[in-house]
N, C-alpha and C positions, 0 to 999 in steps of 0.2 A: 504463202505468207500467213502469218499466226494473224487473229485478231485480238489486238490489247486492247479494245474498250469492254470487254465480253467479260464473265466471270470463268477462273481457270477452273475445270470440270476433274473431277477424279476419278479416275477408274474404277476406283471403287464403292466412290459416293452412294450413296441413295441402297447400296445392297444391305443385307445382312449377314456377318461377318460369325462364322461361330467358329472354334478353338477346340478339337478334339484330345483330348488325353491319350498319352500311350500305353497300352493295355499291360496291366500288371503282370510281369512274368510270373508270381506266385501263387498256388490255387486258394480257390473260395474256400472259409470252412463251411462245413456243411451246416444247417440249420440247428437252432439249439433247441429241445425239445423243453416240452413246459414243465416249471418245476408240480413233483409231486405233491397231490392236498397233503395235508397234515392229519395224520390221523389224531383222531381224540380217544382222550382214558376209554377202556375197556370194563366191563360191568366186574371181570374179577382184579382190574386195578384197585376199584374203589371201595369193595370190598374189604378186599388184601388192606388197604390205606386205613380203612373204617376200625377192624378190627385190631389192625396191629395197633392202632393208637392207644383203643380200649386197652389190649392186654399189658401194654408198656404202664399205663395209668396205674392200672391195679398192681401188676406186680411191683411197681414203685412204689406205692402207698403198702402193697403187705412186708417188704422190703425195709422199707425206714418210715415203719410206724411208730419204732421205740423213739424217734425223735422228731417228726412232724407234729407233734401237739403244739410247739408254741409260734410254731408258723403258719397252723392254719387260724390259730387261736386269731395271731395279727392281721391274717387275711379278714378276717369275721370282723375284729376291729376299722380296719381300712374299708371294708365295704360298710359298713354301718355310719360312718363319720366319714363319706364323703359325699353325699349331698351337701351337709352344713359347709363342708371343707370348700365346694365349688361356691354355694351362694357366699362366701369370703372374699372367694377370688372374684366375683365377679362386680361384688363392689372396690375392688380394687388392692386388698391387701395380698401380699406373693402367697403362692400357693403351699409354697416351700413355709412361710412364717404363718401362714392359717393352720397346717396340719401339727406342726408343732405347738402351738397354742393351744389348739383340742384335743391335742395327746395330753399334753402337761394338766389339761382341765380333767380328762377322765382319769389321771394316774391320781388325780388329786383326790376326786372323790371315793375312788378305789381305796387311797390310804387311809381318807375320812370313815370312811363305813366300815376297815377292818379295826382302824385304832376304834371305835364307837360300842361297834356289834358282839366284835371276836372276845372281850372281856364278859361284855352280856350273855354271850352263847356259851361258853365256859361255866358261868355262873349256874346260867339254867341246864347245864348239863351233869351239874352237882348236884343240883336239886335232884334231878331223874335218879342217878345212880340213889341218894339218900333215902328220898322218898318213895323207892320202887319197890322193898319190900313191903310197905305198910299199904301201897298203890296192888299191890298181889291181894294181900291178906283180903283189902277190903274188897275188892272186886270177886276175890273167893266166895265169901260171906253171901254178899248180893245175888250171886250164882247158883248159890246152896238153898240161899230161902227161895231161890224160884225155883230151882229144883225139887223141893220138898213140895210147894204149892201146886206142882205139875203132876208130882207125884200122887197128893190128895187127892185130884181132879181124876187122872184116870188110872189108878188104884197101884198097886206093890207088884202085881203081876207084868206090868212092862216096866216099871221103872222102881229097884228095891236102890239099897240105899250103898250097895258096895258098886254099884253103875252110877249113884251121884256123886259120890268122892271120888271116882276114878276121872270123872266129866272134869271135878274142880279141880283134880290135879295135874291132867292136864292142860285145863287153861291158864293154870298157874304157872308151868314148864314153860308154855307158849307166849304167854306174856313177858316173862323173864327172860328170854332168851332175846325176842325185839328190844327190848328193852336197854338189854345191856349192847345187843350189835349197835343198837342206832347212835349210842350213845360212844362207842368205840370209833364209829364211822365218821361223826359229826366232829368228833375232838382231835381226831388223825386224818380229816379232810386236808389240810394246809398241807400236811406233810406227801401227797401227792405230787406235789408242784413242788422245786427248788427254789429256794430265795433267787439264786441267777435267773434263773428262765423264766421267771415271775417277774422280776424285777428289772431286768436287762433285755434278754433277747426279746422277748416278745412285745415291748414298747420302743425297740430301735427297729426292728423287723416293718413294727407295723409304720411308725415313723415312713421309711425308704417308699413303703407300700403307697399308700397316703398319697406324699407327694407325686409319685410318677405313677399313679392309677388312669389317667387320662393318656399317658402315652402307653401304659401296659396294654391297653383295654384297644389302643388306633391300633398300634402295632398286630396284636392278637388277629385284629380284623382283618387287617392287609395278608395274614398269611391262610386266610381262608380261599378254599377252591372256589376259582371263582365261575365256573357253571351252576355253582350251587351257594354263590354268598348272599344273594339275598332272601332265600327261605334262610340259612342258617342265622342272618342277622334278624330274622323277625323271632326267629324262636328263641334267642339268648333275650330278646328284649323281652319276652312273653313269659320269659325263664325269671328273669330279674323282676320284672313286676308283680311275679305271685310268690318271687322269694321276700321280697323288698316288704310289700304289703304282711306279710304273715310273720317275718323276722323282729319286722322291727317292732310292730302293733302288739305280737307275741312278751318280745322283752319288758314292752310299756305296760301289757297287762298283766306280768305276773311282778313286777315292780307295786304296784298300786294294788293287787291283791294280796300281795305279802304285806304290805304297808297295813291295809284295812284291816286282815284278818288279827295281824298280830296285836293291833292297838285293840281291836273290839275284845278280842278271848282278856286279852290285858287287865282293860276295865270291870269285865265282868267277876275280876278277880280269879284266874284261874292259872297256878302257879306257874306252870309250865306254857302259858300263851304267848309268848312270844318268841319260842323256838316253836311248837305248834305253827304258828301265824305265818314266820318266814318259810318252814319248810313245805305248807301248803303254796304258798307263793312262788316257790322257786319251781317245786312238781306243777308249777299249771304250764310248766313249759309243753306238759306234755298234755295232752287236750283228756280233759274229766279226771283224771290221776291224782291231781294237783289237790282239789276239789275232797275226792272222796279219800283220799289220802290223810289228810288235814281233819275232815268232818272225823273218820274213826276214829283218828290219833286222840283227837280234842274230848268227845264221848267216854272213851276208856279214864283218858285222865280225870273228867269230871267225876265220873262214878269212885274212881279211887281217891278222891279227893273229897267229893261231899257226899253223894252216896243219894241223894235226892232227887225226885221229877224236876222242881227248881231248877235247878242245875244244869239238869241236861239240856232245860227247855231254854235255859241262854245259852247255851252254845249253838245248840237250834237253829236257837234267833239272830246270831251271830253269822252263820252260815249262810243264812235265806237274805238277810238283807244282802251280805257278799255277792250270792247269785243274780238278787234283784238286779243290782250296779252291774253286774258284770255282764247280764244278760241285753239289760235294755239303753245302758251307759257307756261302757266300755265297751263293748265289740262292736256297737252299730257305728261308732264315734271314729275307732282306729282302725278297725277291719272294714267293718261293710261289707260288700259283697265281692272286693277285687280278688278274696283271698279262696281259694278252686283248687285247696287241699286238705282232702275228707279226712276226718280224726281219727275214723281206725286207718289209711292210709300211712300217717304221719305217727301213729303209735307203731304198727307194725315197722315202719321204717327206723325211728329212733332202737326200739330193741334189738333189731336184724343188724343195725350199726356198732351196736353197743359191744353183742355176742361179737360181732368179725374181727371188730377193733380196735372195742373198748371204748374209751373216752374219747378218743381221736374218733371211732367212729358216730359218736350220739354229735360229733359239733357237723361232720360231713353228710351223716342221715337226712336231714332237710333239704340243703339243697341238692342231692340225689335226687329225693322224692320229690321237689318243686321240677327237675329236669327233667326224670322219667313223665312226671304226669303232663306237663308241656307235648313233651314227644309221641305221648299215647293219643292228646288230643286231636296232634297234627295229622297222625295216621289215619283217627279213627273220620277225620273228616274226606280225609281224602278215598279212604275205600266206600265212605257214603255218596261220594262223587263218581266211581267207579263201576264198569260194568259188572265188578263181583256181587255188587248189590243193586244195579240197577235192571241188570236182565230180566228181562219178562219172565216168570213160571214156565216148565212146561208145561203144552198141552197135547194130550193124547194121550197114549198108553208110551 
């Protein structure tokens, strides 16, 4: 007999019950092996990548130089006027309606100063032609009596009188001939450029540029290699700051040195002073040129015009105070010290541009020469970190 007051007990109570699976009729795949590293660029990848870049640059720019002038013109424009164009934006007006507004304000003054100037420069470029024969004659004269007074001093045996007329005939050929180029050059300048490409392309160009320089400049970044993006972002910044400081300080000081010089030669009365003034002004683009350019130009015309110490000693005086300002005023004020490219560098570079490419190349010469000397500096630090120059001497035989 069963006991029903008890608890019913299970057979399998209290065990542990496990469930085996029926083994897979299909085989195991075999084990997967680990994926391969990745290899990285090889030294003649980057190479291959470095130079082809270069050689595509150049041959594109010797390729379509005949019409790159007024797009690098607006590139030069769009980096110049986009500081002002960002502190716009940032107090809040669109980016798009800031660069337009400081285009429309530089086209303005660009109209202002050729309706202004280009009448006045014409003007005094009629004087030149008029006054250049009598500007010979007299400069002849003055040449002659100090040629004669040279000759009294140290006697007819080095110096007779058919070697002083040949002197003053050629300095008269020689002056004649500047005279009439400069004066061909200055009055057929406009005609270099097209009213289109003056007036059109290269203020819609820069417009586009302008606006979307913030994304041109992300974008640019994003496609640099990026084992090596942040040395390359420190040198375009190091690239920018000694073009930025020297470009822009550069156009403000020959701005204000054309301005001074032309008003001083002006007052002093000197007829030709204010094509003198501005063409010294516009040559200080190029570092002392500008300067000594302007002082001879200024000197010659004095002499042919009054013929006196007087005279010369205001133009002189014209000059030195120029230098004073320019020395101790202007460049500590806009330069300073940011700017770490040497004036025969930057002359050598502006001509080397000029010969390859002409006018296109005197606007691409600087920041060449602000990039190359960026990259010389980076190198030259890094082999002063290196054991090519850190190795100890030998010693022994």
């Amino acid at each position: 007999m069963s006991n029903t007051n008890g608890p019913l007990l299970s057979p399998l109570e209290g065990r542990a019950v496990t469930v085996r699976a029926a083994p897979d009729p299909r085989p195991a795949d075999p084990p997967r092996a680990p994926p391969p590293p990745k290899e990285g660029a090889t030294r003649g990848q980057r190479l291959g990548l470095i130079f082809g870049l270069l050689g595509a640059l150049f041959f594109s720019v010797w390729l379509f130089s005949a019409i790159l002038t007024p797009f690098v013109l607006a590139a030069v424009i769009a980096y110049f006027l986009d500081p002002p164009t960002t502190r716009l934006t940032r107090m809040g007006v669109p980016r798009g309606l800031a660069a337009f507004l400081l285009l429309l304000l530089l086209t303005a003054l660009l109209l202002l100063a050729a309706v202004l100037l280009y009448p006045l420069l014409l003007s005094q470029i009629g004087i030149l032609l008029l006054r250049l024969p009598a500007y010979i004659a007299s400069i002849g004269a003055q040449l002659r009596d100090a040629l004669i007074l040279l000759e009294e001093q140290i006697g007819p045996d080095l110096m007779d009188s058919r070697l002083r007329e040949l002197a003053v005939g050629q300095v008269g050929a020689i002056l004649s001939f500047i005279g009439t180029s400069g004066a061909r050059l200055l009055g057929g300048g406009f005609a270099l450029f097209s009213v289109f490409t003056l007036l059109i392309v290269t203020p819609v160009c820069g417009f586009y540029l302008l606006r979307d320089w913030p994304f041109m400049m992300t974008r640019i970044e994003s496609w640099l290699p990026r084992r090596s993006a942040s040395v390359l972002r420190r040198l375009a910044l190091d690239t920018d700051r000694v073009l930025a400081a020297w470009l822009r300080g550069q156009l403000i000081c020959c701005a204000i040195l054309g301005g001074l010089y032309a008003v001083g030669l002006s007052l002093i009365g000197l007829e030709l002073g204010l094509l003198v003034g501005l063409l010294a002004g516009v040559l200080s683009f190029i570092p002392y040129v500008g300067t000594i350019t302007g002082f001879a130009a200024a000197l010659l015309l004095a002499a042919g015009q009054w013929g006196t110490m007087h005279g010369l000693g205001l133009v002189v005086l014209v000059f030195a105070v120029g230098q004073v300002i320019e020395g101790y005023i202007i460049y500590p004020r806009l330069l300073g010290d940011r700017v770490e490219l040497h004036a025969v560098w930057v002359i050598f570079a502006l001509f080397a541009g000029g010969v390859a490419f002409g006018f296109l190349g005197v606007l691409l010469a600087v920041p060449m020469a602000a990039a190359i000397g960026v990259l010389a500096r980076y190198w030259l630090r890094r082999y002063l970190a290196s054991p090519l120059y850190l190795d100890p001497p030998r010693t022994g035989s």
